[in-house]
Residue, then its C-alpha position, 0 to 999 in steps of 0.5 A: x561426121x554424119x556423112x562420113x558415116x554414111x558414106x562408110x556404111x554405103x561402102x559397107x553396104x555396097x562391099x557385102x551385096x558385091x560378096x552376097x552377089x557371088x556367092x548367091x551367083x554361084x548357087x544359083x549357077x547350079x540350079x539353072x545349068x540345064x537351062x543356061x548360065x548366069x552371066x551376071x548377077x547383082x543384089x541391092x541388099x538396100x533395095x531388096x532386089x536382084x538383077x541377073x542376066x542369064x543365057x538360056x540354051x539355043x538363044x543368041x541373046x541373053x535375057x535379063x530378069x529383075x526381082x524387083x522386090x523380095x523378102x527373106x522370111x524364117x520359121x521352124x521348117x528354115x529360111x525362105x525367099x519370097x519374091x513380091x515383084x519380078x520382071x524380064x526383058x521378055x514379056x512373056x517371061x515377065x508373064x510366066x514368073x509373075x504368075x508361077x513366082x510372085x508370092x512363093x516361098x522357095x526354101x534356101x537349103x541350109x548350107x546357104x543360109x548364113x550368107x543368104x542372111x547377109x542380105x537382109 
């Protein structure tokens, strides 16, 4: 019985970040557009971590980026994602998001809340 149950809240799991995933790609479309456009985007709920691939303008290939680990934080101002890790298939980029991302609270606007909490 317990592995049945594990195994349906595997699929739940799975079924609500594959959810999360597109939503959190969609929003996330918008705020790089200048720069380029998601091609993918993956979120390990389980794991705390997100996976995108992302096509800046004027590049052939694109890069991936790996928020290895993140938290969601909430006080009275709203809700934060705070990222603890990153990494990207560039490592100059790996560079410059550690150094400006690591640790910093970005605020989820408030009509994305609700499903940002999907994925705590």
């Amino acid at each position: 019985m317990k592995g049945a149950l594990e195994k349906v809240g595997g699929w739940l799991g799975r079924t609500r970040d594959a959810a999360g995933s597109m939503l959190v790609e969609r929003a996330a479309q918008k705020l790089i557009s200048n720069y380029g456009r998601m091609l993918n985007l993956r979120i390990d709920s389980r794991n705390n971590s997100i996976h995108c691939e992302i096509l800046l303008k004027g590049e052939a290939a694109p890069i991936q980026i790996s928020i290895n680990k993140y938290e969601l934080t909430t006080d009275e101002s709203g809700t934060y994602v705070v990222i603890r890790d990153v990494s990207a298939s560039r490592e100059w980029m790996t560079t410059v998001l550690s150094q400006f991302a690591t640790g910093r609270k970005v605020r989820v606007p408030d009509e994305y809340v609700p499903f940002v909490r999907l994925l705590a």
